[in-house]
N, CA and C of each residue as an Amber inpcrd file, in Angstrom:
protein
   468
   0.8490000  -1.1740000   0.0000000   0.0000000   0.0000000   0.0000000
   0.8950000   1.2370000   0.0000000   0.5880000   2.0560000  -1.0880000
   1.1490000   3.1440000  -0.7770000   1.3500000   4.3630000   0.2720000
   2.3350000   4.9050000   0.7830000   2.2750000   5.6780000   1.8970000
   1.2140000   7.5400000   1.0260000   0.5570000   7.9870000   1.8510000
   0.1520000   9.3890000   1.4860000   0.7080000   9.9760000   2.0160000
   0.6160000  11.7130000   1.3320000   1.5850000  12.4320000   1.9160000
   0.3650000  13.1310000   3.1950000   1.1210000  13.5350000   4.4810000
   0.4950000  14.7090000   4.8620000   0.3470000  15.7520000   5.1360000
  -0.5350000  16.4690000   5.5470000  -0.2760000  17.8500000   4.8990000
  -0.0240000  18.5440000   6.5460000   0.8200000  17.7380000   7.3250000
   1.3550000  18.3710000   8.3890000   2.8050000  18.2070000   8.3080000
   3.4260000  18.8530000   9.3110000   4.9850000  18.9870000   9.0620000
   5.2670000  17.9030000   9.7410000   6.6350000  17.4110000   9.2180000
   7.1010000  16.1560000   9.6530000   8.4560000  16.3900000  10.5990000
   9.3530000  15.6520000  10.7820000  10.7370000  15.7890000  11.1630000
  11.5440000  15.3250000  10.8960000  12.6710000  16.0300000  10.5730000
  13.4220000  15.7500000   9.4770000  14.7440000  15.1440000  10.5990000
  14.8050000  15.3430000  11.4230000  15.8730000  14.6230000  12.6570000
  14.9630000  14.0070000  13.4520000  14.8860000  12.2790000  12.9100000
  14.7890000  11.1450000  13.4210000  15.6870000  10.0260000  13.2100000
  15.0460000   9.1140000  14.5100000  15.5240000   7.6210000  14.7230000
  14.3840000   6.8670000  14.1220000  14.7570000   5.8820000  13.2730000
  13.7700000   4.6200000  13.2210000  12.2720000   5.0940000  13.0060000
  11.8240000   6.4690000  12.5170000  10.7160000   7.4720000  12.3030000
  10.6630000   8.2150000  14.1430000  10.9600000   7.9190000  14.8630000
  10.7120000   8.5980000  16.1620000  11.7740000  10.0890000  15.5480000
  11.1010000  11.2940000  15.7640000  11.5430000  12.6690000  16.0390000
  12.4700000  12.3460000  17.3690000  13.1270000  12.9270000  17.2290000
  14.5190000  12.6710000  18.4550000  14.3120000  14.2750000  18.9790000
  14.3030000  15.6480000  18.6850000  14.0790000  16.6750000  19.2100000
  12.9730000  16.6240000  20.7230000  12.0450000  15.7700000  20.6780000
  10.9010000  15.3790000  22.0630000  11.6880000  14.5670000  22.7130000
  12.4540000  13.5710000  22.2350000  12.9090000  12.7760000  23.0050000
  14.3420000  13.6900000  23.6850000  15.1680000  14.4620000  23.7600000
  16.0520000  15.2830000  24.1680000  15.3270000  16.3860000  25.1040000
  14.4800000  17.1410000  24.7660000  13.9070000  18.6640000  25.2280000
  13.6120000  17.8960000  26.9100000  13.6780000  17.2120000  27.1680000
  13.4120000  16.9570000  28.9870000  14.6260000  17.2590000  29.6620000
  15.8690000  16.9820000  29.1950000  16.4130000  17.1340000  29.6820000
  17.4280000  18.4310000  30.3830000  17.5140000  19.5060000  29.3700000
  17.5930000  20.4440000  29.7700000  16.8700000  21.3380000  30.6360000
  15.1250000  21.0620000  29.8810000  14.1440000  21.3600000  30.8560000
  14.4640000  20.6900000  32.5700000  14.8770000  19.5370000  33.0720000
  14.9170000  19.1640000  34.0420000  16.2940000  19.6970000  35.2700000
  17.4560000  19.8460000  33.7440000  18.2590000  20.3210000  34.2130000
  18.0030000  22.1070000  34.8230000  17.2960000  22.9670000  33.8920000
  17.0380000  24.3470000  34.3310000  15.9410000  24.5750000  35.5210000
  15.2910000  23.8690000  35.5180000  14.2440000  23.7500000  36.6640000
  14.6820000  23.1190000  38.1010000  15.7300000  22.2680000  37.6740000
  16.7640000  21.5830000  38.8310000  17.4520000  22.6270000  39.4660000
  17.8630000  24.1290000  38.4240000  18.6030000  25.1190000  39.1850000
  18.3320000  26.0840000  39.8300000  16.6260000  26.0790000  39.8670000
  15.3470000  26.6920000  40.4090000  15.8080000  26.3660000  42.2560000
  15.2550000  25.3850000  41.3400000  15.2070000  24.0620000  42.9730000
  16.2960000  24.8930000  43.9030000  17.4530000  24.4550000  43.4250000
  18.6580000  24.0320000  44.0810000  19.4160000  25.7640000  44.6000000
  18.5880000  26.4260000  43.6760000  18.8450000  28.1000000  44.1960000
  17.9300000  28.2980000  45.2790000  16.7340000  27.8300000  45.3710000
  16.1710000  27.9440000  46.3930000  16.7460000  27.6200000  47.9200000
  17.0530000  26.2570000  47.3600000  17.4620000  25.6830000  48.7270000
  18.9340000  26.1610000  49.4250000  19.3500000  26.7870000  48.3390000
  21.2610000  28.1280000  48.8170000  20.4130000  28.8470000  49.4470000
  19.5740000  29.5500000  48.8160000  19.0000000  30.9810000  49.6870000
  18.0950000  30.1380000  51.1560000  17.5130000  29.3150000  51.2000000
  17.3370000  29.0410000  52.4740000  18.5640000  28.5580000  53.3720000
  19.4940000  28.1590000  52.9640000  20.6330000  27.2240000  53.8840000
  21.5910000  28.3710000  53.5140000  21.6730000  28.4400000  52.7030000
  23.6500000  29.4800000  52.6800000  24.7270000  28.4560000  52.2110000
  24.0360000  27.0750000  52.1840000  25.0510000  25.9900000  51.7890000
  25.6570000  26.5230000  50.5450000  27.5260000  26.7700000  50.1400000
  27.8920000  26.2560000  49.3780000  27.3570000  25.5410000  48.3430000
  27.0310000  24.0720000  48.7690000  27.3150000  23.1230000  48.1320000
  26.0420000  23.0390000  46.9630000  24.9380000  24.0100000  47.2930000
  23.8590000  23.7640000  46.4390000  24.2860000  24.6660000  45.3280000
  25.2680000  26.1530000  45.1770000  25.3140000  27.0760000  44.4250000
  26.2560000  26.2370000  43.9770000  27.3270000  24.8610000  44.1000000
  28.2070000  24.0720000  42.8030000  27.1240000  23.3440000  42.1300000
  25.6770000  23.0820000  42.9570000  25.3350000  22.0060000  41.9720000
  24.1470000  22.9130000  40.9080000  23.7430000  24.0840000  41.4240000
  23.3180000  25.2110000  40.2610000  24.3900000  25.2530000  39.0830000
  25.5410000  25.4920000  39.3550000  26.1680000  25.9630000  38.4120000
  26.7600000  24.5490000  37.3060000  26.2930000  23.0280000  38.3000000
  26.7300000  22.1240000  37.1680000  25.5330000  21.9090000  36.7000000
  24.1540000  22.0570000  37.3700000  22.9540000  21.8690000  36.6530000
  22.8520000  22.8770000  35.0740000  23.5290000  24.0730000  35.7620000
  23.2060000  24.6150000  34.5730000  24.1570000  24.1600000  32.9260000
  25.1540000  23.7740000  33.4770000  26.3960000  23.4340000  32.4810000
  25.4400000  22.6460000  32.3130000  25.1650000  21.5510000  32.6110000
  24.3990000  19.9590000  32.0660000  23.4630000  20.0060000  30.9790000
  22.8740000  21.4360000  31.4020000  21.5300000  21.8650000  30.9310000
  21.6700000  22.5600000  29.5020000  22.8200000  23.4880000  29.5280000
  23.4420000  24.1950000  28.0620000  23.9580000  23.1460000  27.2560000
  24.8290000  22.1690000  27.4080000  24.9040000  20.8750000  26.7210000
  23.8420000  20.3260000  26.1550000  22.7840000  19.9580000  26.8970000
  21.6190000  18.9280000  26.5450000  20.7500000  20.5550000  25.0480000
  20.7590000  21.0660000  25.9770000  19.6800000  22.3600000  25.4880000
  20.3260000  22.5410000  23.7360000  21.8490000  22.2080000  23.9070000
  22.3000000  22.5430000  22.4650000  22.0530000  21.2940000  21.3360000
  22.0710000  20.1370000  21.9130000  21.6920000  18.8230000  21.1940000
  20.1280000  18.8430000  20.9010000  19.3880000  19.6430000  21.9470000
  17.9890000  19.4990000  21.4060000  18.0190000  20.5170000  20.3680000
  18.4080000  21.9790000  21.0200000  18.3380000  23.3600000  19.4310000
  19.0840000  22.5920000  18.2220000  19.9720000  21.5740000  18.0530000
  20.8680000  21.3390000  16.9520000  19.5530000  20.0350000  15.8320000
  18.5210000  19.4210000  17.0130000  18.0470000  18.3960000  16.2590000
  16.1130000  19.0300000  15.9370000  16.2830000  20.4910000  16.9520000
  15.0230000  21.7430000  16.2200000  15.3240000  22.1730000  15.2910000
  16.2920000  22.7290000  15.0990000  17.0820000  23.2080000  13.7330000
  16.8630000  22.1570000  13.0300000  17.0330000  21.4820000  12.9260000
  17.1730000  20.3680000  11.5970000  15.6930000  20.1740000  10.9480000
  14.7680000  20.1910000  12.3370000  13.2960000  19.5880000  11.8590000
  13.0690000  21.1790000  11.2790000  13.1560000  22.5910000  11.9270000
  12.9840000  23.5450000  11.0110000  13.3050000  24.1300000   9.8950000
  14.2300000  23.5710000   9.6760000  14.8560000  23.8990000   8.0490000
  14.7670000  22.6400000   7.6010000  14.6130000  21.5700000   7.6550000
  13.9330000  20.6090000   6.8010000  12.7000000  20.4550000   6.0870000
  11.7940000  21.1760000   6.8340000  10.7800000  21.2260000   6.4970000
   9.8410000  22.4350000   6.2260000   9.6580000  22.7440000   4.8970000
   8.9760000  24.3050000   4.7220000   7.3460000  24.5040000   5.5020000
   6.8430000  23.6690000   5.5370000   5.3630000  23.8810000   6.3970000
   5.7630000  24.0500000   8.1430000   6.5730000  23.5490000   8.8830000
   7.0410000  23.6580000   9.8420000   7.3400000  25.1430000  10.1340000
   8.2110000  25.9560000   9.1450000   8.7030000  27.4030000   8.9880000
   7.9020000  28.0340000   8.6020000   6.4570000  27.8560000   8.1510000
   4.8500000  28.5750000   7.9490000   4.4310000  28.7590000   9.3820000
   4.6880000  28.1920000  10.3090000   3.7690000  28.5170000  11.4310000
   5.1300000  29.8420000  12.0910000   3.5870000  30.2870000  12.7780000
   5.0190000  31.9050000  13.8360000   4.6330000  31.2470000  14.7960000
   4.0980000  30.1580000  16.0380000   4.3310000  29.4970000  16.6880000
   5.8990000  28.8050000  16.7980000   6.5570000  28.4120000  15.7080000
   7.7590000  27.6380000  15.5130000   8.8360000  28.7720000  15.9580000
   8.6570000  30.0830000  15.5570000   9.4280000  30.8190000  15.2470000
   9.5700000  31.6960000  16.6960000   8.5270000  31.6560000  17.7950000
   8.4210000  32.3690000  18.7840000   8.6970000  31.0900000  19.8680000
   8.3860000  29.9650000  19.6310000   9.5090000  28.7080000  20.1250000
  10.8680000  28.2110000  20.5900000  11.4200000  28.6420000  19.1000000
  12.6960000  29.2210000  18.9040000  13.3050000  30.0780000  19.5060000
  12.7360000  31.2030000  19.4280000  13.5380000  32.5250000  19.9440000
  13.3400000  32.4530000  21.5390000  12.2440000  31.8970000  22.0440000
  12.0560000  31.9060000  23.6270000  13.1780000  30.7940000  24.0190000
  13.3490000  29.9980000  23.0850000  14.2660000  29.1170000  23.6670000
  16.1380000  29.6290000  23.8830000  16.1580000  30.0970000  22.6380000
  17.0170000  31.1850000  22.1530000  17.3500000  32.2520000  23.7090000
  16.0090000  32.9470000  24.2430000  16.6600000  33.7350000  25.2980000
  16.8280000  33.0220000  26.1460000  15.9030000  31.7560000  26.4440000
  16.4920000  30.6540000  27.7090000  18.2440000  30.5520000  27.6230000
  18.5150000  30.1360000  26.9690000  20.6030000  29.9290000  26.6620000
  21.2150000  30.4640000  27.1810000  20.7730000  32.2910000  25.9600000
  21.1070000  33.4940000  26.7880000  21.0860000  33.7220000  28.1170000
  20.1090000  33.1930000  28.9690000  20.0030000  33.8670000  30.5850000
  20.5830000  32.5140000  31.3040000  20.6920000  31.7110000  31.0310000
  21.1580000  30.5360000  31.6250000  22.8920000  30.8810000  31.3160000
  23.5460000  30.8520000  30.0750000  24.7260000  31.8280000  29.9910000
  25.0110000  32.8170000  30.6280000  24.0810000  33.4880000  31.2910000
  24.2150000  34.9590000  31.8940000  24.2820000  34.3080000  33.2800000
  23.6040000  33.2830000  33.5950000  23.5890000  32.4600000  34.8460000
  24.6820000  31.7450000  35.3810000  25.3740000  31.4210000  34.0570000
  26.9240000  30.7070000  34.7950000  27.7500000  31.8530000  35.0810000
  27.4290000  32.6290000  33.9460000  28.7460000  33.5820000  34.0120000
  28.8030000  34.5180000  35.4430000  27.3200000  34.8880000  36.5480000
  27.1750000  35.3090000  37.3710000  27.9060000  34.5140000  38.5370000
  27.9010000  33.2570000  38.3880000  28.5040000  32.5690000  39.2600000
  29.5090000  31.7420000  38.9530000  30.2900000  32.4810000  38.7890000
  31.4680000  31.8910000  38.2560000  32.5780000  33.0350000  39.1320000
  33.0560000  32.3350000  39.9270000  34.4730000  32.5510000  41.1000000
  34.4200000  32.5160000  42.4950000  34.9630000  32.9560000  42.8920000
  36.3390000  32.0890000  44.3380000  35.0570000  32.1860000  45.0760000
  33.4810000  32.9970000  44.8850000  32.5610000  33.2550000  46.2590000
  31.5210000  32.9840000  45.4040000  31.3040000  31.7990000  44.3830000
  30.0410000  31.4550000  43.8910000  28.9550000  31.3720000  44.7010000
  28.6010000  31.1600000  45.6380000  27.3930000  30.7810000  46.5460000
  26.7330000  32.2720000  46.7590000  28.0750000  32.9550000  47.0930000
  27.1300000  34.2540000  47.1110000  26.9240000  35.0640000  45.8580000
  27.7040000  34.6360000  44.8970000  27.6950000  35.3020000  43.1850000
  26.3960000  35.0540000  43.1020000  25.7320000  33.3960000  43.7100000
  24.2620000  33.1150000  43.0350000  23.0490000  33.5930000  43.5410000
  23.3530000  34.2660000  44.7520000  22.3760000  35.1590000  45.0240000
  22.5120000  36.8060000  44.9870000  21.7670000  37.3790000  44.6810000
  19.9550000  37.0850000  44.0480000  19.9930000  36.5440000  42.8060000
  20.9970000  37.4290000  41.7900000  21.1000000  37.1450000  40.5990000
  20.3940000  35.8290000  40.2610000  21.4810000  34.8910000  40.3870000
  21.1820000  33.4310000  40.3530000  19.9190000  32.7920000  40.2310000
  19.5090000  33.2920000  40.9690000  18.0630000  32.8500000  41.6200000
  17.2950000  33.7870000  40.7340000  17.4530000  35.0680000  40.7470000
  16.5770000  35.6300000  39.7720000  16.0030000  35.1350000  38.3980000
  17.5720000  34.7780000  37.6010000  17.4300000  34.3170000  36.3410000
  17.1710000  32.9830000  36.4140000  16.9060000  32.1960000  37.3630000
  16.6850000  30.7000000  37.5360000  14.8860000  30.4000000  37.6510000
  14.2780000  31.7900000  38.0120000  12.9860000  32.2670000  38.1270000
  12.1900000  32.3240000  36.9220000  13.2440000  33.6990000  36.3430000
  12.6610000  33.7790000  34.6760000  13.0840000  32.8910000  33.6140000
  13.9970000  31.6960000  33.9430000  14.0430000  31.2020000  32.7920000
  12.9950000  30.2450000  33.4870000  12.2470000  29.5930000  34.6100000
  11.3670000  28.6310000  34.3450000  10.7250000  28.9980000  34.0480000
   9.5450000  30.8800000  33.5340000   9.0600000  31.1580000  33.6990000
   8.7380000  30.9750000  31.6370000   9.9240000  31.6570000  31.7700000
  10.2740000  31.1260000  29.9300000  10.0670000  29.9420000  29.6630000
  10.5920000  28.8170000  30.1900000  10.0990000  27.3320000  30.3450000
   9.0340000  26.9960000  29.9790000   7.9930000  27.4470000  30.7100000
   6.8830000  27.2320000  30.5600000   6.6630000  27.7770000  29.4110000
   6.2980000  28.7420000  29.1330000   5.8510000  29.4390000  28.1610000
   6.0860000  28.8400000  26.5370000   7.6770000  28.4490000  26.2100000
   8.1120000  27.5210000  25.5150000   7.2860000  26.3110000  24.9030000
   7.2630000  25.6470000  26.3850000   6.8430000  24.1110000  26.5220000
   5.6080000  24.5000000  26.2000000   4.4030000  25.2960000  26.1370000
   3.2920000  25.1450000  25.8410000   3.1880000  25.6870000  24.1700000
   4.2470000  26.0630000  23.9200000   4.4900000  26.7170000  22.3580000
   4.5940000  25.0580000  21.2520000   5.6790000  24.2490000  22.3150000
   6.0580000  22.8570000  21.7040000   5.2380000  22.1750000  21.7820000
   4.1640000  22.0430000  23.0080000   3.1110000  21.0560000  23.0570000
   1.8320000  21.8000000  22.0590000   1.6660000  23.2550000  21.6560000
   0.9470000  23.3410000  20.8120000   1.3510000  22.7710000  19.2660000
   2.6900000  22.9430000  19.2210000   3.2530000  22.2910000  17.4020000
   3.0980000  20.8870000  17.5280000   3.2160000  20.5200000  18.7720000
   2.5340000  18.5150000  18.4550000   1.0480000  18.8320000  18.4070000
   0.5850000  19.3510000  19.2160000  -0.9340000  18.5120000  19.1940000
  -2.0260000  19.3100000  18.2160000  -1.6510000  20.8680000  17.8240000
  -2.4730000  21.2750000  17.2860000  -1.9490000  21.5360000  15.8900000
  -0.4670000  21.2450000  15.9800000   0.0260000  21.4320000  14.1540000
   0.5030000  19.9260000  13.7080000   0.0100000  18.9800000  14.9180000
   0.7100000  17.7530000  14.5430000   2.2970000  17.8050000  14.0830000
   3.3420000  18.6650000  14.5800000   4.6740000  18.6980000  13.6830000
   5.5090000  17.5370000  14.6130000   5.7330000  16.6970000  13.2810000
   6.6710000  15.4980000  13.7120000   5.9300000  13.9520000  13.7450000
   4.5180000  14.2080000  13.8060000   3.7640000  13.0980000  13.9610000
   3.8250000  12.1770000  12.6990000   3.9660000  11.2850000  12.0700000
   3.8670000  10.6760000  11.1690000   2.3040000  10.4140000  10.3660000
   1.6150000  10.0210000  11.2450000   0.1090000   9.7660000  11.0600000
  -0.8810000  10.6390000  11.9690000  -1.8620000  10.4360000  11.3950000
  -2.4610000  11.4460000  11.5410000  -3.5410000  10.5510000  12.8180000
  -3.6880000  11.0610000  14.0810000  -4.3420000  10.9150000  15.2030000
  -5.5460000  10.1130000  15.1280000  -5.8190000   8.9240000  15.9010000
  -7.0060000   8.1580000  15.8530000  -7.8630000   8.6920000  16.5880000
């Protein structure tokens, strides 16, 4: 039987037909929301030890965050109906300033008195990027469920 085409966007960075961009995006998400957490719990304790694990959450998180933007990129310039929606494009760029402030986030805490480099700052931008987070994630869960992008078939 022949396959039809459909007239939703597909993804052009997959495994075995699975989109690999959904399967990556948790993890940075878990990692930036981990540095929420873990700023919280410096500003209640004063511990040290939570402003090293902000600042490796966040490293963990710019790593993962660049393997997911490297396999978004691919599904967005692969595919011209994908680059029709301004959902994709305001996706992007929110994700885009997430980097930015998470970059702005290491670089705040970075030397000999990190624990206190990460407050407020720290904590500030650990605020607005979940805040961006969100906002994002409901941009991505609208391109699956209401533009179908990446789905192969079309929903039973």
């Amino acid at each position: 039987m022949a396959t039809q085409m459909h007239p939703h966007p597909h993804s052009t960075a997959q495994v075995a037909g699975h989109p690999i961009h959904p399967m990556l995006i948790p993890f940075p998400i878990a990692f930036f929301v981990g540095t929420l957490a873990t700023d919280i719990v410096l500003a209640a304790t004063g511990d040290a030890f939570w402003a090293r694990m902000s600042f490796y959450l966040i490293c963990a998180g710019l790593a993962m965050a660049a393997l997911a933007a490297l396999t978004g990129l691919t599904d967005v310039l692969g595919d011209r109906l994908l680059r029709q929606h301004n959902t994709v494009w305001h996706h992007m760029i929110g994700n885009v300033a997430v980097v930015a402030l998470e970059i702005v986030s290491l670089i705040v805490r970075v030397g000999p008195h990190h624990a206190a480099n990460a407050l407020p700052w720290g904590l500030i931008l650990s605020i607005a990027v979940t805040l961006l987070l969100l906002y994002t994630g409901w941009l991505g869960g609208k391109l699956v469920f209401r533009i179908h992008a990446g789905i192969s078939e079309e929903p039973s």
